[in-house]
C-alpha positions in Angstrom: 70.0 29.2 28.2 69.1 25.4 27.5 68.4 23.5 24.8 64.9 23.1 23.7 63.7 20.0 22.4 62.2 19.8 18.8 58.4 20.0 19.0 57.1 17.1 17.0 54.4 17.7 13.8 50.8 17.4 14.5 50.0 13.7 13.9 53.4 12.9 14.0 52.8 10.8 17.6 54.8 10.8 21.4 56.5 8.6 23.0 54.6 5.7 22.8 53.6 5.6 19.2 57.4 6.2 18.4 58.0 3.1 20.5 55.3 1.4 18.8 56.3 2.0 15.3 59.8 1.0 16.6 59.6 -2.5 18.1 55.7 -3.7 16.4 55.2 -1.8 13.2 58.6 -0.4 11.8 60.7 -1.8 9.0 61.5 -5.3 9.1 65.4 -5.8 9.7 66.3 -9.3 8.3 69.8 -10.2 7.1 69.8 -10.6 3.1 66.2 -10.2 2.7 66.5 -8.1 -0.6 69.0 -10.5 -2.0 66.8 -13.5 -1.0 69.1 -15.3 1.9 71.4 -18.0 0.4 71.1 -19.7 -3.2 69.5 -22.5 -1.2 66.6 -20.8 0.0 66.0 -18.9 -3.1 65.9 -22.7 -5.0 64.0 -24.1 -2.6 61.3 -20.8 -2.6 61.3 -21.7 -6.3 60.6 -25.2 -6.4 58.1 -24.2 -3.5 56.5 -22.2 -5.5 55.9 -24.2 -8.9 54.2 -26.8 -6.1 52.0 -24.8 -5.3 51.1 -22.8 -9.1 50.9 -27.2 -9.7 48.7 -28.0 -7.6 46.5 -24.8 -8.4 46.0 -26.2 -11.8 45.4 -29.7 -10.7 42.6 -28.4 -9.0 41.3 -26.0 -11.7 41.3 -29.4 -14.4 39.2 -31.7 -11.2 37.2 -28.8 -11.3 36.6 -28.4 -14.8 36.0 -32.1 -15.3 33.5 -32.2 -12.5 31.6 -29.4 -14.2 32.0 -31.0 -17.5 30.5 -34.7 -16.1 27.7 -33.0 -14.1 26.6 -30.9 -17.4 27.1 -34.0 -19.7 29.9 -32.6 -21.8 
């Protein structure tokens, strides 16, 4: 006789959510993104980074100032 094919799970989709999952929602597949790409990119991430945890705290001290100056201190 001939072959059967495997009847898939309730839930488990067709075609087109297969597709879907495939080629808009599936697992990303980027060269070295668990190791971080090259040591450049990992510095530059990390100097990225302490801009923006900087400039965070710059705002929280205008901030705090403001409130300080408007409720006389």
């Amino acid at each position: 006789m001939g072959e059967q094919k495997p009847v898939p799970a309730p839930g488990e989709g067709g075609r087109l959510m297969r597709w879907a999952y495939r080629n808009l929602a599936g697992p990303a597949e980027v060269q070295g993104a668990v190791q971080g790409g090259s040591a450049m990119a990992r510095e530059l991430w990390k100097q990225d980074l302490e801009n923006r945890k900087r400039y965070s705290r710059e705002q929280r001290e205008r901030r705090r100032a403001a409130r300080e100056a408007r409720n006389g201190g």
